[in-house]
N, C-alpha and C positions, 0 to 999 in steps of 0.2 A: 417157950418161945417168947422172944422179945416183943414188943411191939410199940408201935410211936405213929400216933393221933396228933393231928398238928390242924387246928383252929387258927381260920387268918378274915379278921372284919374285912368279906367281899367289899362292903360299903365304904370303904375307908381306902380299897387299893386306887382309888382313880389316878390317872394321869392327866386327867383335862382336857384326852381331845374328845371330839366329836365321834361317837361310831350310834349304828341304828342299833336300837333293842328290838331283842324276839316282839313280835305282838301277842304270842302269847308263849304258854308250856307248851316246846315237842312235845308232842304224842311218842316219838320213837326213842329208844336208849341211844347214844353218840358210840358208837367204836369210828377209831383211825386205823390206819395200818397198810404198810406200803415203802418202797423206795423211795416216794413222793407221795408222803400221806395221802389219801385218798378217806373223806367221811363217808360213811355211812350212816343211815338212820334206821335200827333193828328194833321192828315188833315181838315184844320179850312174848307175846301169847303165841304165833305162829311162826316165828325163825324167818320170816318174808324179812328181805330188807331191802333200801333201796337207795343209789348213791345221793349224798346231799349236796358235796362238796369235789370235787376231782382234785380241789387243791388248795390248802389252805395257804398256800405264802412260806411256808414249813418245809424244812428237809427232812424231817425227823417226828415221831408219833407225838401226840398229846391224847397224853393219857389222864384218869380219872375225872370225865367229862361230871359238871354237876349243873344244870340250869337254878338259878337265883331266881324265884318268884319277887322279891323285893326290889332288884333294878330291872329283870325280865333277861341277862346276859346270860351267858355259857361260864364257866370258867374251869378248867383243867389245867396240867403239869406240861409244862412242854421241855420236850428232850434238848431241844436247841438251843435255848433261852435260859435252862433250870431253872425256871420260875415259874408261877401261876401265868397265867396269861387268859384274858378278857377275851371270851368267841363271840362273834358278832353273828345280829341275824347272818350277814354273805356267809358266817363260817372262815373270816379271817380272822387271824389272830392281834392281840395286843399285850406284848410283854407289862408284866408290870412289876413296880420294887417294890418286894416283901421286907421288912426287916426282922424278923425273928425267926429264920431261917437259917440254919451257919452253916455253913460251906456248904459243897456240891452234894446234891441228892437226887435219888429218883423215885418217883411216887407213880402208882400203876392203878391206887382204888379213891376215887373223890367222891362227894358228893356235898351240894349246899342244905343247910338245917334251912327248913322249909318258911321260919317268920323272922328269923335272927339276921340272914346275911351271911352268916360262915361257910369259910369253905373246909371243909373236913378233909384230909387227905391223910393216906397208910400207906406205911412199908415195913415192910418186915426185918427184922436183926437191929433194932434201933428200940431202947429204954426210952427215951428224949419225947418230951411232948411239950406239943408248944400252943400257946394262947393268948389271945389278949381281948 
């Protein structure tokens, strides 16, 4: 099986505007999912979860949620957008431009490397890995 890891400097996607940072690490894992995403935040020990967001501004899921300890943001794959996009504490989104990304993709596993900034994102049937 193929597989394709794709490395994008979180600290480098900014766009300039203004949005709030977490104050700190959720405690909870991010799932979406819904006709009009809906967040949740699930405690991986007891399966307890409980809504964080009813609605993030999104038609469509964002998937592979990773919180960045280095600017304190969210950042997941958003299905609307194809691209990374910036979660704010609200849990709104912020599209941003990747460039070493080529053509349309969907990525469903993320997470950020805990002191670097990266955001790591999988999918499956793809060789291609991307970095910088």
């Amino acid at each position: 099986m193929k597989r394709s890891l794709l490395l994008l400097p979180a600290l480098l996607l900014s766009q300039g505007l203004k949005a709030e940072a977490f104050n700190e690490c959720p405690a909870e894992a991010f799932l979406t999912q819904g006709s009009v995403p809906v967040t949740y935040g699930v405690d991986l020990v007891t399966g307890d979860y409980k809504i964080l967001a009813d609605d993030m501004g999104v038609s469509e899921s964002v998937n592979g949620i990773g919180f960045n300890p280095v600017d304190r943001f969210g950042y997941g794959w958003s299905y609307e957008h194809d691209t990374v996009v910036r979660i704010h504490s609200d849990m709104s989104v912020e599209p941003l431009k990747v460039e070493n990304i080529s053509g349309t993709s969907s990525f469903y596993v993320g997470d950020m490397h805990p002191s670097n900034g990266k955001y790591y994102i999988y999918r499956t049937g793809s060789a291609t890995g991307y970095s910088q």
